[in-house]
C-alpha positions as a Python dict, from the first residue, in 0.01 Angstrom:
ca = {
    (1, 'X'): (0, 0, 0),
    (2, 'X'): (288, 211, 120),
    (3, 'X'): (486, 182, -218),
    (4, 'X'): (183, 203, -402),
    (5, 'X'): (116, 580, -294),
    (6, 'X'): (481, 630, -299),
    (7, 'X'): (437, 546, -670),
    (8, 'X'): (99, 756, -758),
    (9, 'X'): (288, 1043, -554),
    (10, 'X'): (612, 1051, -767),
    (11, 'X'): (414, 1032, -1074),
    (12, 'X'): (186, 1346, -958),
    (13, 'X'): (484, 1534, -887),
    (14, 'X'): (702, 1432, -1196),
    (15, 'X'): (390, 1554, -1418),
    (16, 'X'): (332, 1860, -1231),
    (17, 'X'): (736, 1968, -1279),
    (18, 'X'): (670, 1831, -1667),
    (19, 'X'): (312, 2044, -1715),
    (20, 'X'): (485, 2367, -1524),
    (21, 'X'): (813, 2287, -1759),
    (22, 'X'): (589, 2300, -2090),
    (23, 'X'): (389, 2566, -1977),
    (24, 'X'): (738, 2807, -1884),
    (25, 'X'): (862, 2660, -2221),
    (26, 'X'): (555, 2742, -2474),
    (27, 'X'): (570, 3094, -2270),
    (28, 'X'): (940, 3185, -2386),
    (29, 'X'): (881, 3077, -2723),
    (30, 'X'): (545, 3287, -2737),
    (31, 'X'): (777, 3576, -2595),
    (32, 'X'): (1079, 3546, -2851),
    (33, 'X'): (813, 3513, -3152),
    (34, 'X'): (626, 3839, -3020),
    (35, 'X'): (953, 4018, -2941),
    (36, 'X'): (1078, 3879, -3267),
    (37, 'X'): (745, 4030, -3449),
    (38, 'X'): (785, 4400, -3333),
    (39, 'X'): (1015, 4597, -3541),
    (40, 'X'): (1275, 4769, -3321),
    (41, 'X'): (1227, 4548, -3003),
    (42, 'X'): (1583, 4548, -2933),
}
């Protein structure tokens, strides 16, 4: 029972990290793309 939670636990957690870690990744490419759209961003 023990290792079975242990289990369902790690797997929340390692999709959580992989959803925020998409979500931070689609968000810089959105970013470089609109800075990249704007003439004279930088």
């Amino acid at each position: 029972m023990a290792f079975s939670h242990n289990s369902t636990s790690f797997l929340s957690k390692t999709y959580l990290i992989l959803k925020l870690y998409n979500t931070a990744l689609a968000g810089l490419f959105n970013y470089v793309i609109f800075m990249r759209s704007i003439p004279n961003a930088g």
